[in-house]
N, C-alpha and C positions, 0 to 999 in steps of 0.2 A: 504494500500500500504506500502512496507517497505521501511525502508530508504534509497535512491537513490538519485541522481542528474539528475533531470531529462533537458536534451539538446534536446528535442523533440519540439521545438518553433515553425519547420511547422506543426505541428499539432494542436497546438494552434491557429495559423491564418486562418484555417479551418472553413468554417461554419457547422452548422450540417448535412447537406444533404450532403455537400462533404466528409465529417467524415464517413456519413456514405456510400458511395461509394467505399472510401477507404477499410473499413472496408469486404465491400463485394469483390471484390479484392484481398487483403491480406487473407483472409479466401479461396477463393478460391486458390490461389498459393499455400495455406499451403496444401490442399485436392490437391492438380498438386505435389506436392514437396515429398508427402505422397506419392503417388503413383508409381514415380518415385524410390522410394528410397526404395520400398517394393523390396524382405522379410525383408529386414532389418528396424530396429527400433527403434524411441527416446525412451528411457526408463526417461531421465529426462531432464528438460531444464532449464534451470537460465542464466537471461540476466546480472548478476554482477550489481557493484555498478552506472555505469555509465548509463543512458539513451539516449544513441545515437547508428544509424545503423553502424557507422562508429567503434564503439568502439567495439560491439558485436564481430569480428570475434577472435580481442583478448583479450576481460576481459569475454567472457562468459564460464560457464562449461555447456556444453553435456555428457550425459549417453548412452548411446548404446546397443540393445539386441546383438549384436554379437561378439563386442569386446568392452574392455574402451577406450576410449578417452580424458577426462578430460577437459581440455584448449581447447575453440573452436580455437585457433590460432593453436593446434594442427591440427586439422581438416582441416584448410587452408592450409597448409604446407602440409600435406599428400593427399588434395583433389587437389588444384588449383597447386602448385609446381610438384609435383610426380605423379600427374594424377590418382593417385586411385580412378576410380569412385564413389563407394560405399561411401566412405566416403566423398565427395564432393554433393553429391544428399544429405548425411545424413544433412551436415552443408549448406544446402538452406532450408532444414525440418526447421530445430533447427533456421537459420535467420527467417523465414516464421513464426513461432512460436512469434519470438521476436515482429516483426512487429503489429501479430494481439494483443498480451498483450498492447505494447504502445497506439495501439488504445483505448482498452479497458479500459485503464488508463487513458485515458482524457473523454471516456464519463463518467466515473465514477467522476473524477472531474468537471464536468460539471452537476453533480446531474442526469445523469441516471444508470439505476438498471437493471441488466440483468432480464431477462422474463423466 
């Protein structure tokens, strides 16, 4: 994992069956959010230094097949303010993304290994 702060504490008080509930959930949304958001495309995603949902919309950078974007706070601003759908579908992708890494990141702290 690289160096982060991680503010994900309800995930920690999580047991493992609800971890993994979550987990299936947040994966699904991400395949909902994907599909929504077709043709268009993440090309890259980085949730930045912080680990929280609240912080994702303005410290993360998103890539895009169709246009750049940069700053997901860009993406808020152009998605949720301006109403551009396209890019509003794109940055619930790119959150959707975020959610399932953080899970991913506590079962990996918790000693399990992806299969």
């Amino acid at each position: 994992m690289a160096l982060s702060i991680n503010l994900r504490f309800d995930l920690k008080k999580l047991g493992d069956s609800q971890l993994a509930d979550r987990l299936r959930r947040a994966v699904h949304d991400q395949e909902s959010a994907a599909a929504a958001a077709s043709p268009h495309r993440l090309k890259w995603s980085s949730r930045g230094l912080i680990r929280h949902p609240s912080a994702y919309p303005v410290l993360s950078v998103m890539r895009c097949s169709s246009f750049d974007i940069g700053l997901a706070f860009g993406s808020w601003i152009g998605g949720e303010v301006l109403g551009i759908t396209a890019i509003s579908r794109l940055l619930k992708l790119h959150l959707a993304i975020c959610e399932v890494r953080d899970i991913m990141d506590e079962l990996r702290r918790r000693g399990y290994r992806a299969t």
